[in-house]
N, C-alpha and C positions, 0 to 999 in steps of 0.2 A: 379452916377445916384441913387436917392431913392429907385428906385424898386430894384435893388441888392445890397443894405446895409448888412453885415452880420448880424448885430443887428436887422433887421426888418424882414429876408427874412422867417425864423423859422417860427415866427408869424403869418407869412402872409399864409405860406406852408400849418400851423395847423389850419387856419378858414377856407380856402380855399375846403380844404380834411374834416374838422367837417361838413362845408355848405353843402356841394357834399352829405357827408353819408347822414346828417338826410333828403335833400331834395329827395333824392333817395328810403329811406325807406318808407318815408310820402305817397311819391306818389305809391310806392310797395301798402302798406297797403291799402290805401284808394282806389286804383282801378282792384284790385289782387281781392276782392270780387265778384264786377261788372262783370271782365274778368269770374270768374266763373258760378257767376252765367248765362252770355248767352253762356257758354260753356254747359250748363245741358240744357238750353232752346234748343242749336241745338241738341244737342244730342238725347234729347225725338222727337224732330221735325225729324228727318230724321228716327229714328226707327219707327215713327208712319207711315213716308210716303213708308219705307220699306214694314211694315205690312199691309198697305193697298193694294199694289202693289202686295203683294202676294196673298192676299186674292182675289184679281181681276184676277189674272192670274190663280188661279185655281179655279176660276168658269170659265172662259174662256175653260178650259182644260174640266172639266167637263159636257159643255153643248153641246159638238157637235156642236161646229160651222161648221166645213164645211160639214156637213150632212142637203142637205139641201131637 
């Protein structure tokens, strides 16, 4: 069979595993940015809805609500 020739199989081994790396790197690179950057977008977004939460909960604390 062609596909396990010793003469071919190296060659085929070393584009195979070359293809794999760069296509694995390209695609790292190219979407490793993106992945970061809506990783900072959630991150501001959930500290913001923390902070607001707090700030709402102690005026809640603050205002005497069940004094009515």
């Amino acid at each position: 069979m062609p596909q396990f020739d010793a003469y071919s199989f190296s060659g085929q081994v070393f584009w195979t595993l070359t293809g794999f790396y760069l296509f694995f790197f390209w695609g790292l690179y190219s979407h490793l940015t993106q992945f970061s950057a809506l990783f900072k977008m959630r991150q501001k977004l959930i500290s913001t809805y923390i902070k607001e939460g707090n700030s709402k909960l102690s005026s809640l604390n603050t205002a005497n609500f069940f004094n009515i």
